[in-house]
Structures are given as structure tokens and as C-alpha cells.
C-alpha positions as CSV (number, residue, x, y, z in Angstrom):
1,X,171.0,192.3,146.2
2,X,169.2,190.7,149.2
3,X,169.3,191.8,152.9
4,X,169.7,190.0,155.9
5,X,169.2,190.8,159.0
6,X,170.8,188.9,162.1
7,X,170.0,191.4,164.8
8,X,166.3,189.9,165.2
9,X,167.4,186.3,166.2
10,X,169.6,186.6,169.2
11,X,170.2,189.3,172.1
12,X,174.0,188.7,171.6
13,X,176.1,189.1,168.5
14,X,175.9,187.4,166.1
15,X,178.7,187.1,163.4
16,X,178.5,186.0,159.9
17,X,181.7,183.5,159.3
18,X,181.3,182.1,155.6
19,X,178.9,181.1,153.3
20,X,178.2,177.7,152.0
21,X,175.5,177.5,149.1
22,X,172.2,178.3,150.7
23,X,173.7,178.1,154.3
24,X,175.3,180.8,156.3
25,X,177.5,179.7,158.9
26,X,177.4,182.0,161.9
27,X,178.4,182.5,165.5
28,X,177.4,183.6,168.6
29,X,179.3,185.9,170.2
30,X,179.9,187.8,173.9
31,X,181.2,191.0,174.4
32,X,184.6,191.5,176.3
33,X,185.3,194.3,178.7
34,X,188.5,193.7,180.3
35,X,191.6,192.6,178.0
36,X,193.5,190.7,177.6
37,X,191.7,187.4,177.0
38,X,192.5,184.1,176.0
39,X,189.3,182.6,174.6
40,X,187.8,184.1,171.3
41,X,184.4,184.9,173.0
42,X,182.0,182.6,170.5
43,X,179.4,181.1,172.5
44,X,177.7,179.1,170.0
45,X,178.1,178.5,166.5
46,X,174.3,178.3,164.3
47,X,172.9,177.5,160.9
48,X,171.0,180.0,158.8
49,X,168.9,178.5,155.7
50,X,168.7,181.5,152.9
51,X,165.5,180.0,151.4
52,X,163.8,179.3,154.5
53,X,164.4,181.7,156.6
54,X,165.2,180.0,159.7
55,X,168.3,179.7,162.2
56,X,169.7,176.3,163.9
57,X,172.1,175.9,166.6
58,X,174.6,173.5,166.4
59,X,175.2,171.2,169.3
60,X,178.6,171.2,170.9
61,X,180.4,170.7,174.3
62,X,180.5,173.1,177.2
63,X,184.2,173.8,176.9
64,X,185.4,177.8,175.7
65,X,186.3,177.9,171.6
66,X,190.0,179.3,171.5
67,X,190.2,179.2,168.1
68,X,188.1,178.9,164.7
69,X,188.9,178.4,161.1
70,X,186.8,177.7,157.8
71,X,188.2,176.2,154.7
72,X,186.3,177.0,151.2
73,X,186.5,174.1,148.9
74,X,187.7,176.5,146.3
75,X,190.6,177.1,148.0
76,X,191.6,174.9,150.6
77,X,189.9,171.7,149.0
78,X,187.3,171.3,151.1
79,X,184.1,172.8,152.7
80,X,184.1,172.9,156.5
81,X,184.8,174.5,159.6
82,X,186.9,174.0,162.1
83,X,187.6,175.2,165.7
84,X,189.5,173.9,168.7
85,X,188.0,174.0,172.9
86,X,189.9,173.4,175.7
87,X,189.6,171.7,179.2
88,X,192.0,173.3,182.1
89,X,193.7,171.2,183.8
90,X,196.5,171.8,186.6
91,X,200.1,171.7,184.5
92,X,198.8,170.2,180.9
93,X,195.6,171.9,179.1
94,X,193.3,169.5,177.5
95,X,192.4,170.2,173.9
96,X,189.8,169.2,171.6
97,X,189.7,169.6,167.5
98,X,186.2,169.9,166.4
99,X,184.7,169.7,163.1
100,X,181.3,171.4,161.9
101,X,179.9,169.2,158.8
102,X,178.3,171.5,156.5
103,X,176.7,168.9,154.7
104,X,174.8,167.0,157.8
105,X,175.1,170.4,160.3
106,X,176.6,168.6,162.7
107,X,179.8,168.6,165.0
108,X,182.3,166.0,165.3
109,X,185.4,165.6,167.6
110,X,188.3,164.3,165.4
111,X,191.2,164.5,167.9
112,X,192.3,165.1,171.1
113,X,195.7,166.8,172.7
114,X,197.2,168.5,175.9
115,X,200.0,170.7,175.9
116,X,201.7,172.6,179.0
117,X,199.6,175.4,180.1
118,X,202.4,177.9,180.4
119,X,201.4,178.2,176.7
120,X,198.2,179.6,176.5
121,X,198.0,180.9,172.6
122,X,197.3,178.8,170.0
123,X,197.0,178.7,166.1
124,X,196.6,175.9,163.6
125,X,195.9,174.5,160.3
126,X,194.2,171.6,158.9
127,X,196.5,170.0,156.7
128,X,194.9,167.1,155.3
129,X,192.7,164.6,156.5
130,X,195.8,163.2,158.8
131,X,197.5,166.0,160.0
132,X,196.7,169.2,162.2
133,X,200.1,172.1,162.9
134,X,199.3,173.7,165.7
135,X,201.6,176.9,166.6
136,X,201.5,178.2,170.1
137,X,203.3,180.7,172.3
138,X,203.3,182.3,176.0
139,X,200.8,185.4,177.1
140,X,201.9,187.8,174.4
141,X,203.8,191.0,175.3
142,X,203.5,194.1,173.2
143,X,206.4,196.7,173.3
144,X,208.0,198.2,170.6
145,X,209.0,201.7,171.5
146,X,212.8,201.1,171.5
147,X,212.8,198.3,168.6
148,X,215.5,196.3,169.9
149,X,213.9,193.2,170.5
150,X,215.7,190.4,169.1
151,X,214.4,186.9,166.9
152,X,213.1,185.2,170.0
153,X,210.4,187.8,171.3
154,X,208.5,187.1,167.8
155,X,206.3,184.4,166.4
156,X,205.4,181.4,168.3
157,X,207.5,178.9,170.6
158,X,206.4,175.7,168.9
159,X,205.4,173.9,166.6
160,X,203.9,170.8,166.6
161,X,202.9,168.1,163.4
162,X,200.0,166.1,164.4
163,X,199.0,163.0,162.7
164,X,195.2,163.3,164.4
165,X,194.5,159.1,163.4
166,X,197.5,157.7,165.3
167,X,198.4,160.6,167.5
168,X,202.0,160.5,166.2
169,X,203.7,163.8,166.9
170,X,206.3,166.1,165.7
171,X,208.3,168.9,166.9
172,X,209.2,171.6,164.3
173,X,212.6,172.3,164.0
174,X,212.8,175.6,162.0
175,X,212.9,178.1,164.3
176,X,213.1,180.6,161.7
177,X,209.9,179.6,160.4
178,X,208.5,179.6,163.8
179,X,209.7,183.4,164.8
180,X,208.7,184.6,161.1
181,X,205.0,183.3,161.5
182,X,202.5,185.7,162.4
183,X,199.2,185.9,160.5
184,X,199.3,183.8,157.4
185,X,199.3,180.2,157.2
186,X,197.3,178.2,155.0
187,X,197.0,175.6,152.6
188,X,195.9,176.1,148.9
189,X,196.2,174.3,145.5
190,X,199.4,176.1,143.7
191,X,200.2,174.3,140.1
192,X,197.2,171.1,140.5
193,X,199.3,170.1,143.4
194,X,198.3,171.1,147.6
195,X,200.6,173.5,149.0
196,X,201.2,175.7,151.9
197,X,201.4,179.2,152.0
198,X,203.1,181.5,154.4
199,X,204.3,184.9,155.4
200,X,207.4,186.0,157.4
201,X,206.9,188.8,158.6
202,X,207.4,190.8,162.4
203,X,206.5,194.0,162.7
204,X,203.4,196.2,161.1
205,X,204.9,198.1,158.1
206,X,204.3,201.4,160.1
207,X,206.4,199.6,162.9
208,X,208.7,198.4,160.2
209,X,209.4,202.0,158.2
210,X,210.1,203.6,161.6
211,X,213.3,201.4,161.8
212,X,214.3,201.9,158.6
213,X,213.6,205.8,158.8
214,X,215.3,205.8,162.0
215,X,218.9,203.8,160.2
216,X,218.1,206.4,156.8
217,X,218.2,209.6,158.6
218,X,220.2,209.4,162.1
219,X,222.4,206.2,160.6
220,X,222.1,203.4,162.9
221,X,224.6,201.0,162.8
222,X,223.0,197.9,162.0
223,X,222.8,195.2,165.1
224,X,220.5,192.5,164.8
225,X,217.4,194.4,164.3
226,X,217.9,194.3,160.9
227,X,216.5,190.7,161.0
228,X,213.0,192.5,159.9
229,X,211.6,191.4,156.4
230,X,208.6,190.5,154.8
231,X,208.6,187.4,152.7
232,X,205.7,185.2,151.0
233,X,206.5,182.2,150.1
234,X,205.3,178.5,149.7
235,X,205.9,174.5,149.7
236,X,204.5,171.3,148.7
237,X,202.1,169.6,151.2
238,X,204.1,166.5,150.8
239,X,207.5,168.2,151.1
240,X,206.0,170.1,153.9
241,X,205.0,167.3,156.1
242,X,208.1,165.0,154.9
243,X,210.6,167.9,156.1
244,X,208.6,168.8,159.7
245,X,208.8,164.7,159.9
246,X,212.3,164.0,159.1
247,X,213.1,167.0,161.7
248,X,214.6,169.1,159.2
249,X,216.3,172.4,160.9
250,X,214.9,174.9,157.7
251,X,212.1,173.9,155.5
252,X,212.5,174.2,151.9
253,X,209.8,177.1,151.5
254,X,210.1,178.6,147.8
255,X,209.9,182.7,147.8
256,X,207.0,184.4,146.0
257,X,208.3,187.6,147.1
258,X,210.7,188.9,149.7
259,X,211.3,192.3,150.8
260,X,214.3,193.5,153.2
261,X,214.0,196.8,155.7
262,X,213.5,199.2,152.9
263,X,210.1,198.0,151.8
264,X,207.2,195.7,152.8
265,X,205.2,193.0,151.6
266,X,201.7,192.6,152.7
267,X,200.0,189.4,151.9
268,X,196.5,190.9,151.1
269,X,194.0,187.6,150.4
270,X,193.7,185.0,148.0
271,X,191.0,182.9,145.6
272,X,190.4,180.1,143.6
273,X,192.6,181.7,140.8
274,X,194.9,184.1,142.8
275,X,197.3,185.1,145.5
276,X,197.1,188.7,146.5
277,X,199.8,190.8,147.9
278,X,200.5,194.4,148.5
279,X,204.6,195.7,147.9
280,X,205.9,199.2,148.1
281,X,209.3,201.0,149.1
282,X,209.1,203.3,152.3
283,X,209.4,207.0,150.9
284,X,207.9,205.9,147.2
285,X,204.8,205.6,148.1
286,X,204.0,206.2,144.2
287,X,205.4,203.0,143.5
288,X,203.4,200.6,145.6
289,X,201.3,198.2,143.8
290,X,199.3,195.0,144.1
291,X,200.3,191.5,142.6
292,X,198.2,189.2,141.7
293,X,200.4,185.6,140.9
294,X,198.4,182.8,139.1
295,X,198.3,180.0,140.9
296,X,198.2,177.9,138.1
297,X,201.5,178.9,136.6
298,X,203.2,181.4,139.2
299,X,202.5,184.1,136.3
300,X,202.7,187.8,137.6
301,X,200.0,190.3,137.2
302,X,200.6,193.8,139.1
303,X,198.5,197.1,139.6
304,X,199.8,200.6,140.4
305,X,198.3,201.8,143.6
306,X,200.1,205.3,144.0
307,X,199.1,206.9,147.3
308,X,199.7,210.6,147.7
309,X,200.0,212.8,150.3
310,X,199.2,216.8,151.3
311,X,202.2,218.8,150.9
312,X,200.8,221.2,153.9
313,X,200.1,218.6,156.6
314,X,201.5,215.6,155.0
315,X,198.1,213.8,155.6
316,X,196.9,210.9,152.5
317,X,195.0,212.3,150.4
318,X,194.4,209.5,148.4
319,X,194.1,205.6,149.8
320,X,192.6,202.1,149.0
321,X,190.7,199.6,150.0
322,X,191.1,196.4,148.3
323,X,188.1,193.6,148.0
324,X,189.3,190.9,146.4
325,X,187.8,187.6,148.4
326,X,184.2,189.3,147.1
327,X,182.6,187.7,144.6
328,X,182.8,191.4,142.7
329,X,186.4,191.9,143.0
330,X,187.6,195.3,143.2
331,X,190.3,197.7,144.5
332,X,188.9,200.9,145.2
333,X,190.8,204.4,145.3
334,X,189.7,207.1,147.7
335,X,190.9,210.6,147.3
336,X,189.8,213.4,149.9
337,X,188.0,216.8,148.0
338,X,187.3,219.7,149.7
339,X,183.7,220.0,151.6
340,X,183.6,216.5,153.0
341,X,183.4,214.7,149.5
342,X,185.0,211.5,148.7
343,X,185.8,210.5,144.7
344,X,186.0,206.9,144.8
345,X,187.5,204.9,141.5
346,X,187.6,201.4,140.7
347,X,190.6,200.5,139.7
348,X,191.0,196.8,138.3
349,X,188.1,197.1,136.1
350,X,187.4,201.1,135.7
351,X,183.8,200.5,135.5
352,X,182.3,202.7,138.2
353,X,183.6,206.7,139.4
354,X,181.4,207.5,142.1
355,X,181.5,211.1,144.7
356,X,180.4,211.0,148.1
357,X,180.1,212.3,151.6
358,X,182.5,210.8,153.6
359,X,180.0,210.8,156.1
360,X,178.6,207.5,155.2
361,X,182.2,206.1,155.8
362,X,185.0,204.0,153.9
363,X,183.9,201.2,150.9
364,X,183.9,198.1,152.1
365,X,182.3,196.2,149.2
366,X,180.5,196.4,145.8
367,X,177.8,194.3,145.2
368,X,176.5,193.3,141.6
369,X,178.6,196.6,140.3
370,X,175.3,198.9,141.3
371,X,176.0,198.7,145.0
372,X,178.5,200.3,147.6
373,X,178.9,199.5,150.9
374,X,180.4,201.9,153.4
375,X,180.7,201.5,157.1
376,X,181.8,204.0,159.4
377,X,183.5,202.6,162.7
378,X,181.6,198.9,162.5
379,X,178.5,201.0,163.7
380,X,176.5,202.0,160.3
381,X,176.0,200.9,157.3
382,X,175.3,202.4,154.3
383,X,174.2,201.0,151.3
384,X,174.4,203.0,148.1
385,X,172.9,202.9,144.8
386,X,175.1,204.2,141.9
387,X,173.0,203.7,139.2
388,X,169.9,206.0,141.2
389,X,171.5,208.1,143.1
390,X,169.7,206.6,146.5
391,X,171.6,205.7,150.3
392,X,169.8,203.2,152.6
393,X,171.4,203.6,156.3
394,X,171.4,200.7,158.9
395,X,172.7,201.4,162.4
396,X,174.7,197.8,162.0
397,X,177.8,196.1,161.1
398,X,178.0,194.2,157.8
399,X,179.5,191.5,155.9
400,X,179.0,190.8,152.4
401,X,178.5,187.2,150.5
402,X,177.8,187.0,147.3
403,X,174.6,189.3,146.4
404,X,173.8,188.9,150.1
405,X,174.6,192.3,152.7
406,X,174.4,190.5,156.3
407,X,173.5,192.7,158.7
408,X,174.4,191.7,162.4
């Protein structure tokens, strides 16, 4: 395990983003103190050189970075990163798609748009090397107390296909798909053919089991609320863009997985090989699992992740935290023992049973199955030697690539 640490270089924060062979991308960050906010608060974006030590900054315009995204060739097909500025204007907002080459360290504009500023949020995807979807929405207003919010308070407004080489446009015409997108959006290689994957899903599962809890146990008639489900699912690339083109009114997404108001699906990362999700039933909380689904053959693979709760105070007593983008993947269970001691087990491979003070935090990673990261509150770090028995503590935040703990 090697070290790094990113406090020395700038006053402001920096923040590791992904790793590239020898190169770290990273970004400079500002701290906000008054919320909401519309830009993502990344002042610069730099270059670190593992072997050599030294930090770059990358070039780039003046205008504010809404909005960042790095593909992994692994996964997406290619290395880069991507992130969109924006010019303000009086009714239309300016916007600008920029790509960071990893291979020359340099930034290039690809393509240029303006939408109405009344719509202020944006997310997006790089399709291919023709086409950008950007999603984007009003201010968003958080309110869920009564739970009777219907379709058309959820997911984004629109939807727009971008062809970024002839500036062809295309309005999406699902509005389901639109509502039902959240968080997960993303392109991936499922079968030796480019697909997209995405998640339906509306409320937090918290959010979520209080509905069905409230139906369960005071019976609720059903009204239109009962519109809340979790699905993952996927399509083509090419039937993708054909459909959004053609100005078709539902997509043909295929289900992975879909869960109605009794249970939840929680799409939980994905790799070169995998697609990770969590499912469980509300009230059989011994059932959950993870699945793993092969993305070469849409083959099933599923761990038991029972959590369990005190019968006093009906606190967890036993949890997990899942690392499975690491290069060392693992799914680590916690269970609470008396004086302030934590037994931690990995559970996909079994190879490591480890107590400690839950003082030092919650695992966040496992480097080169000797080393466990724990963090408490993104303020310390604590690295922890299994095999010797030894903690190291840094008053930082961390990130983990590879054999490398980024400290920032």
C-alpha cells in the first residue's frame, strides 16, 4: 500500500475523481455555506503523476462546472472525463460539453447548447462518440411528509438526444422513463454489445417502507401513490437511440429486476464483469441479499446479507458496507458487541474476521487483504493493519485506488 497525500498541494480541497494508470485525475474544490446551489463547486480540475510526484492543472474556461462525469474503459468503453459549464444568459442558458483527454491532459470543447433557464438542473451521459442525453428539471423541491405527491413531482422534465456533430436534436417521449430517473444512468457493455443501464426508482427505501407500512398497518386505500417501485433494467445502445429518434412514447428497456411497494431494489455499483444490486422485502430484513448478474450472459449470482436488529430498542445490530468498484472487492458485515467493539466479517470471500473499536469508524475499503480503512464522519482516517495488529490515524478524508489510500 502506498500513501498519498493531497492536503500539501492546494489551500482548497482537493478531490480525488478516478484513476487512470499512473495518473490521478483530481479536482479543485470550494466549500459551500449557504444551500441550495446550482453549480457543483469544482474550481479546477489537475493532473497528478504517481511516479513523479508532481501535480498539473488543466487549462479550461472561466465559466462554473455544473456537472462532471468519468467513464473507465472497462466499463463504459473508454477512458475520459467529462463535464459540462454554462454561460447565463437572459431567457436561454448557454452550455458547453467539455472533454478532459487523458492521454494528452488536455481539454476540448466538443459541443455547444442552450436551453431555457427556468431549468436550472442538469444530468447527462455520453452515449457514443455522436450523441450526449441530457436530463434536466426546475429548482428541486423536497417534501415528503404527507407522501401524496403524484408522477409529475419526480424525475426530470426533459429529455433531450443530442447528436453533438450535426446538432440534430430530439425530445424524449417517455415520460415514464423521465419521472422514474433519478440516480442511475449509464452506459456499459451487456452481452459484447453497448447498452444502457437504468434505475426507476422515486423515493429512498426508508421513504419508500413508510408508505408501505403506513397501507400494511392502518390500510390505506391505494390512490396513485402506489406508482412507487424500484426497477433495473436495460437496452441496446442502438435500440436506445433508434426509439428516443423515432419519438417512441415508451422505450423498450428489458427488466433485470423489479420490485413493487413491498420491497426495494438498490442498484449498488457495477464492473468490468458485474452489475451489483441490493433487494430485500420491508419487515424480512433476513432475507435481503446482493445480486451479482454477469454481464456476459445475464447469469445470477446472489449473497445473503441478513441484517438484524435489538429486540430492546429495535436498533441494527448488525449492517454492511459493500466495496465492490475496489480493486479488492468485498462486502463487509458489522455487528455491534458490547464495550465499543465492532466484529467485522468478510463475506464474499471469508478471508479476514477482524474486532475493533468503533471508534476509528465504519470500513470503507480493504486494500491488498492486509488493510482496512475506516473513516469516521469524512474527518479521520484510519488505516489498520490485520496481519500486525497496528492503526495509523490521519485527520483526512480518503479515497482508495488500487494499492493507493488518497488522502485529501
Amino acid at each position: 500500500m502506498e500513501i498519498i497525500d493531497l492536503k500539501r498541494y492546494s489551500k482548497n480541497k482537493l478531490l480525488p475523481i478516478s484513476k487512470y494508470g499512473d495518473l490521478l485525475l483530481i479536482s479543485e474544490n470550494k466549500e459551500f455555506k449557504e444551500y441550495p446551489f446550482t453549480e457543483s463547486g469544482i474550481l479546477n480540475y489537475y493532473f497528478y503523476n504517481i511516479k513523479s510526484e508532481k501535480i498539473s492543472k488543466i487549462d479550461r474556461d472561466k465559466y462554473p462546472i455544473l456537472v462532471d462525469a468519468f467513464h473507465e474503459k472497462k466499463i463504459e468503453g473508454e477512458d475520459a472525463h467529462y463535464y459540462i459549464t454554462m454561460k447565463k444568459q437572459l431567457f436561454e442558458n448557454q452550455y458547453f460539453l467539455n472533454k478532459i483527454s487523458i492521454e494528452d491532459e488536455k481539454i476540448d470543447t466538443i459541443f455547444e447548447f442552450k436551453m431555457d433557464n427556468k431549468y436550472p438542473n442538469l444530468e447527462f451521459e455520453v452515449l457514443d462518440n455522436d450523441h450526449i442525453l441530457v436530463f434536466y428539471k426546475p429548482e428541486e423541491v423536497y417534501d415528503f411528509e404527507n407522501f401524496d405527491y403524484g408522477k409529475d413531482h419526480y424525475g426530470y422534465d426533459r429529455g433531450i438526444l443530442y447528436n453533438i456533430n450535426n446538432g440534430e436534436e430530439y425530445e424524449i417521449k417517455d415520460k415514464e422513463f423521465l419521472r422514474g430517473f433519478r440516480l442511475v444512468f449509464f452506459k456499459t457493455t451487456i452481452m459484447n454489445e453497448m447498452c444502457v443501464v437504468y434505475e426507476e426508482n422515486y423515493l429512498e427505501s426508508f421513504e419508500k417502507e413508510q408508505i408501505y407500512m403506513d397501507d400494511h398497518m392502518n390500510k390505506i386505500p391505494k390512490k396513485e401513490k402506489f406508482f412507487y417501485k424500484d426497477c433495473l433494467k436495460y437496452s441496446t445502445l442502438e435500440t436506445f437511440l433508434s426509439e428516443v429518434k423515432m419519438g417512441k412514447e415508451k422505450i423498450s428497456f428489458i427488466d433485470i429486476e423489479s420490485r413493487g411497494i413491498k420491497g426495494f431494489e438498490i442498484f449498488s455499483g457495477t464492473d468490468e464483469n458485474n452489475i451489483y444490486y441490493l433487494v430485500g422485502d420491508f419487515g424480512e430484513e433476513e432475507l435481503n441479499v446482493l445480486v451479482m448478474i454477469n454481464k456476459q450472459d445475464l447469469s445470477k449470482k446472489t449473497i445473503k446479507l441478513p441484517e438484524e436488529y435489538d429486540e430492546e430498542d429495535g436498533i441494527k445490530n448488525v449492517r454492511y458496507i459493500c466495496c465492490l468498484e475496489d480493486k479488492y472487492k468485498s462486502i463487509f458485515q458489522l455487528k455491534n458487541l458490547t464495550n465499543n467493539k465492532i466484529e467485522m466479517k468478510e463475506v464474499i470471500n471469508g478471508n479476514i474476521n477482524y474486532t475493533y473499536s468503533n471508534d476509528l469508524g465504519t470500513i470503507q475499503s480493504y486494500i491488498e487483504e492486509k488493510f482496512l480503512i475506516a473513516c469516521v464522519n469524512n474527518k479521520k482516517t484510519s488505516v489498520i493493519d490485520v496481519e500486525n495488529n497496528s492503526i495509523k490515524c490521519f485527520n483526512r478524508e480518503s479515497k482508495v485506488f488500487d494499492e493507493y489510500l488518497i488522502l485529501y
